[in-house]
C-alpha positions as CSV (number, residue, x, y, z in Angstrom):
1,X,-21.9,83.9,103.2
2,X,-18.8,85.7,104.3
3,X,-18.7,89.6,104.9
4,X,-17.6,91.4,101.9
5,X,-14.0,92.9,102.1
6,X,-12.3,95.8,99.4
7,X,-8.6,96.0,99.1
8,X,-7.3,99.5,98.3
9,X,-3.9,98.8,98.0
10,X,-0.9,97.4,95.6
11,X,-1.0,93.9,93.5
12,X,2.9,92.6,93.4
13,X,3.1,90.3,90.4
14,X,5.9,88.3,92.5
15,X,6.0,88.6,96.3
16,X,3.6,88.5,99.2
17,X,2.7,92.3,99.8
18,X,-0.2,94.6,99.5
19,X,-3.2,92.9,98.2
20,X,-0.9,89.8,96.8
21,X,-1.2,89.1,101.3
22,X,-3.9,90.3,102.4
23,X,-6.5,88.2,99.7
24,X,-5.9,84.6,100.7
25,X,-5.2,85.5,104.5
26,X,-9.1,86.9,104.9
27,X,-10.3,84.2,102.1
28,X,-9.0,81.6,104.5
29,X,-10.9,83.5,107.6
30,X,-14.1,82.8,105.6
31,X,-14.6,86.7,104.2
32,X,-15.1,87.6,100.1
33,X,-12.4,89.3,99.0
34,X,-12.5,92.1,96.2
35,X,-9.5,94.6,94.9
36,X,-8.8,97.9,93.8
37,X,-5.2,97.8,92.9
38,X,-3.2,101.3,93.8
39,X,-0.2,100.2,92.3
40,X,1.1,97.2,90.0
41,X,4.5,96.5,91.3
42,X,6.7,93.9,89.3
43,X,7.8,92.1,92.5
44,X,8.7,93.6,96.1
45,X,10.9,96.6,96.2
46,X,13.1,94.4,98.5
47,X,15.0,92.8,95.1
48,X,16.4,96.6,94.2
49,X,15.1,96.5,90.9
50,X,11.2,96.8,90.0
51,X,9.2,97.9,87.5
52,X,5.6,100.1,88.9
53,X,2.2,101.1,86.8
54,X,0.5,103.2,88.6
55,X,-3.3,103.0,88.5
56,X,-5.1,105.7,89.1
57,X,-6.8,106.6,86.1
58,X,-8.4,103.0,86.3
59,X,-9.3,103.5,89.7
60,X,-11.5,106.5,88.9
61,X,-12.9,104.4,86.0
62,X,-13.7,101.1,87.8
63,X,-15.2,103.0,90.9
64,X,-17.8,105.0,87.9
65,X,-18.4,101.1,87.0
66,X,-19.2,100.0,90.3
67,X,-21.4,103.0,91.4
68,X,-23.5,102.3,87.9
69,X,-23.3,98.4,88.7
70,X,-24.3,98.8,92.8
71,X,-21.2,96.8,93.9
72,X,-20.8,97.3,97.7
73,X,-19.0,96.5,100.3
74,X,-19.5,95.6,104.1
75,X,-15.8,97.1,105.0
76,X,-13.1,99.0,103.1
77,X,-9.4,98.7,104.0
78,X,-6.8,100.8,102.5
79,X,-2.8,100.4,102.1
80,X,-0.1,101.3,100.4
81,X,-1.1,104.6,97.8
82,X,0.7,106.1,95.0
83,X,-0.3,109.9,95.3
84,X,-2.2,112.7,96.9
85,X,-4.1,112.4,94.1
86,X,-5.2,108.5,94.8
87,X,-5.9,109.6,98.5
88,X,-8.4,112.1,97.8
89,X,-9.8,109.7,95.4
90,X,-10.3,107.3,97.7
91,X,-11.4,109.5,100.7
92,X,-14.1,110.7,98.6
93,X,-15.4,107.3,97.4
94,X,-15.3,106.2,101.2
95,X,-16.9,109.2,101.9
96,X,-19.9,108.4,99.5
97,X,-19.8,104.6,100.3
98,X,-20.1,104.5,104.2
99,X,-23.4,104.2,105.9
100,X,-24.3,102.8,109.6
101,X,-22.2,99.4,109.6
102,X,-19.9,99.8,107.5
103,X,-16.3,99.9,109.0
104,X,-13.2,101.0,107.1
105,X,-9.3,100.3,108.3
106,X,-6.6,102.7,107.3
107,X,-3.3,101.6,106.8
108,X,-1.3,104.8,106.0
109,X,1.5,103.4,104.5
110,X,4.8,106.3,104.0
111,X,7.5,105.4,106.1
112,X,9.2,103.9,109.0
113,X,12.6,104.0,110.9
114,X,12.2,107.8,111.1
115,X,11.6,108.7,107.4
116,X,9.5,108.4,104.2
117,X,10.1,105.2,102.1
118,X,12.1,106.1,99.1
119,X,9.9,107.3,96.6
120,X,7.0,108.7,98.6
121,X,6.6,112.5,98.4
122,X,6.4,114.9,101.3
123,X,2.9,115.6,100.3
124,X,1.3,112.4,101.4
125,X,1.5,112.9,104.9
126,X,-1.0,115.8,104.6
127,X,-3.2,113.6,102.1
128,X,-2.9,110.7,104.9
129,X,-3.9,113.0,107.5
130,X,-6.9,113.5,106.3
131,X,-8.2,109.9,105.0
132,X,-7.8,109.4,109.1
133,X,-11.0,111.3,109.2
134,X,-12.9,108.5,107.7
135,X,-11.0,105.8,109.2
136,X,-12.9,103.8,112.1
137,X,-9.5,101.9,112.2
138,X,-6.3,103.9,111.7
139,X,-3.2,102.3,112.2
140,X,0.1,103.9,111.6
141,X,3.7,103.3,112.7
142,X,5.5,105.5,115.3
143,X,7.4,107.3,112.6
144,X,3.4,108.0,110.3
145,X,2.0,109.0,113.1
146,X,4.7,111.5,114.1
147,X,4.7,112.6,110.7
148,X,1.2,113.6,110.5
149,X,1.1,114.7,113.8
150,X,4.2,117.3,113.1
151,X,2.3,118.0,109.6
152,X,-1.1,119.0,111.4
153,X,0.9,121.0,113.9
154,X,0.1,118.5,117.0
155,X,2.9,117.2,118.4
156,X,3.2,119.8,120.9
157,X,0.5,119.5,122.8
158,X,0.4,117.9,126.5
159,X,-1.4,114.5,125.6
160,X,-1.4,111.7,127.9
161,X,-1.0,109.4,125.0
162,X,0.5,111.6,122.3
163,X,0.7,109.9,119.1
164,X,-3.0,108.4,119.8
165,X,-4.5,111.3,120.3
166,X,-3.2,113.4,117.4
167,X,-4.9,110.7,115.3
168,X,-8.1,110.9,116.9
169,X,-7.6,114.9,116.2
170,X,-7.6,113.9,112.8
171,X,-10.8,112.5,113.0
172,X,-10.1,108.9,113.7
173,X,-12.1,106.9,115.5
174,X,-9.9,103.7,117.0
175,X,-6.1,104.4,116.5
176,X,-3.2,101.5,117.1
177,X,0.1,102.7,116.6
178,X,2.2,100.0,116.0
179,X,6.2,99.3,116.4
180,X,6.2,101.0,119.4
181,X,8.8,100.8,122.1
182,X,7.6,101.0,125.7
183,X,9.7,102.3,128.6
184,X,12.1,99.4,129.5
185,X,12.8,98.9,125.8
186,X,9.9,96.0,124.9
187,X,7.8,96.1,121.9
188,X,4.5,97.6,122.7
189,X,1.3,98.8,120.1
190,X,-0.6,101.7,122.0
191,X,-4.1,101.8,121.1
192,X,-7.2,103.4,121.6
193,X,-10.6,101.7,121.4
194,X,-13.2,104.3,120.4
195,X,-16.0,101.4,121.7
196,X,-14.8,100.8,124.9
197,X,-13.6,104.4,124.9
198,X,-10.5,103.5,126.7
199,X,-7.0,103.3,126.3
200,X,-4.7,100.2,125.9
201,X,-0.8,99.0,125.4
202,X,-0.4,95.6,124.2
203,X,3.6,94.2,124.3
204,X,3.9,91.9,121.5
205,X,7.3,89.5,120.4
206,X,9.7,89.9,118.0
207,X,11.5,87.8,115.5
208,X,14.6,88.9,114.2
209,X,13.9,88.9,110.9
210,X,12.3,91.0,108.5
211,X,9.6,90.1,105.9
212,X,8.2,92.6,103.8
213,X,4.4,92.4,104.1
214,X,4.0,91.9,107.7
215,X,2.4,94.9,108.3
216,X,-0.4,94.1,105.0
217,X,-0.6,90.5,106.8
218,X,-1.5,91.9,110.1
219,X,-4.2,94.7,108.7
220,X,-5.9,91.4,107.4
221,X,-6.0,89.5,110.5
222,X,-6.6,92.5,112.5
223,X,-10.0,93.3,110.2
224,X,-11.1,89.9,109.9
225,X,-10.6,89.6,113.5
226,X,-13.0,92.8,114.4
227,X,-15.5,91.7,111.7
228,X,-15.3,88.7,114.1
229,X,-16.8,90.6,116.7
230,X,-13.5,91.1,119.0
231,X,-12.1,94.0,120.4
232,X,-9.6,95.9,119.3
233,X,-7.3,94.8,122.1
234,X,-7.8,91.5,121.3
235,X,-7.4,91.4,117.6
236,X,-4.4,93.0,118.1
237,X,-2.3,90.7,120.4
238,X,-3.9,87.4,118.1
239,X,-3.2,89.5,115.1
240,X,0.7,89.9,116.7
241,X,0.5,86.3,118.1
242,X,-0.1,84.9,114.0
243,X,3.0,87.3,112.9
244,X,4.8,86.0,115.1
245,X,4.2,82.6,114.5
246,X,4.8,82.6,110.9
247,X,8.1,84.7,110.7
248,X,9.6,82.4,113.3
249,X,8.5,79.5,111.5
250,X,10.4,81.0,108.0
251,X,13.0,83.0,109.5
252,X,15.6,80.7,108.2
253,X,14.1,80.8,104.8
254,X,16.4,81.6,101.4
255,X,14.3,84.0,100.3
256,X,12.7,86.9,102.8
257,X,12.4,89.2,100.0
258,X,9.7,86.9,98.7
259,X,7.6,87.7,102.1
260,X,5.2,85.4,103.9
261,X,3.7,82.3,101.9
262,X,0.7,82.6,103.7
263,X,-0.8,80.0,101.4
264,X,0.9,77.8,103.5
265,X,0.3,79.2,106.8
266,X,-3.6,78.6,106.6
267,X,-3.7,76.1,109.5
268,X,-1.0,77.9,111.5
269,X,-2.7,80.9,111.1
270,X,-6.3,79.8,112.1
271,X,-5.0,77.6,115.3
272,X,-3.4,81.1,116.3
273,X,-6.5,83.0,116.4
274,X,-8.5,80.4,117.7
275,X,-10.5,79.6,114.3
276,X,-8.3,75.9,113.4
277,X,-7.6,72.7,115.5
């Protein structure tokens, strides 16, 4: 049987974001997929008008359920959060959770294009900062990373990769930081694999488009790709080569607020990391 996968992150009732993506992309990689909603989100905040439930208090509930039941887990990956207040909830249940062999994948979601999404607080980038330090997989954008990095006062030291290494301060153990621009302008992820124990930047195409969920979509393949037994190079230029794929195959669509239908990506998905025909 599959390896068994936790979601920490949002359930959309309409719309292909949070755990609404990220369930049927690793179910059709062959992993067992189980939730613990952060949020639930009417549809994605794309339309302009939502409704949100915040979930916390069921959280702390369902996690006392489990720990009496023995539910585990062979990994534990984490998006989109509601509060400080969720974070240190969920830091402390990783905390308690990980053993030898278990691997966990941090997605901190807050912002991008230089600022906090609307609604997130000032206070999650401290609370993000320090779920890195039980993160074997961290993987913020430029603007998270420079974020946290300002927050924990170390963005002024003389790194040769900046951004990666104020993660790894943090107690990280791999770091990608993704939608990053290299020198001559192309797209670039900078990473660090704490296995090898080197550095890496791997350019990656763009579609000129935007989809919300496409950063949910490639945490999935990413994980389910290292579960897989590649490295973390690797997984990231298949996990970029699937994106890809799939926006340029629905750029044209009437709906991009929707996101991805990755229910009907399955075969174009697998053929693009090598598992399909």
């Amino acid at each position: 049987m599959g390896k068994k996968i936790l979601l920490i992150s949002d359930i959309p009732g309409y719309g292909k974001v949070g755990a609404m993506a990220m369930i049927p992309t690793l179910s059709f990689m062959g992993y067992r997929c189980y939730n613990l909603p952060t949020l639930l989100v009417s549809n994605t905040l794309d339309y302009g008008d939502f409704a949100m439930m915040d979930t916390t208090d069921y959280m702390e509930k369902t996690i006392a359920v489990w720990d009496r039941l023995d539910f585990d887990f062979d990994c534990i990956c984490t998006g989109l959060m509601s509060s400080s207040r969720q974070v240190d909830l969920v830091t402390d249940y990783i905390k308690t959770w990980k053993k030898d062999g278990r691997i966990v994948l941090v997605d901190p979601v807050m912002g991008d294009n230089g600022s906090l999404y609307h609604g997130v607080e000032e206070e999650m980038v401290e609370a993000m900062a320090g779920l890195a330090q039980v993160a074997d997989y961290f993987i913020p954008n430029g603007t998270e990373s420079r974020l946290m990095a300002k927050k924990k006062g170390l963005d002024k030291k003389d790194y040769r990769h900046p951004a990666i290494d104020a993660m790894r301060d943090l107690g990280a153990k791999s770091v990608l930081v993704t939608s990053g621009v290299s020198m001559e302008e192309d797209p670039v992820i900078e990473g660090y694999d704490h296995l090898k124990e080197a550095y890496f930047s791997q350019p990656f195409n763009r579609v000129p488009v935007s989809f919300p969920g496409t950063g949910d979509l490639f945490s999935a393949i990413l994980i389910g790709i290292l579960l897989d037994g590649k490295s973390l190079q690797e997984a990231a230029a298949l996990a970029s080569k699937a994106i890809y794929e799939m926006m340029a195959y629905y750029k044209n669509t009437s709906d991009p607020f929707h996101g991805i239908p990755i229910e009907q990506c399955s075969q174009m998905l697998l053929k693009s990391i090598g598992q399909g025909k």
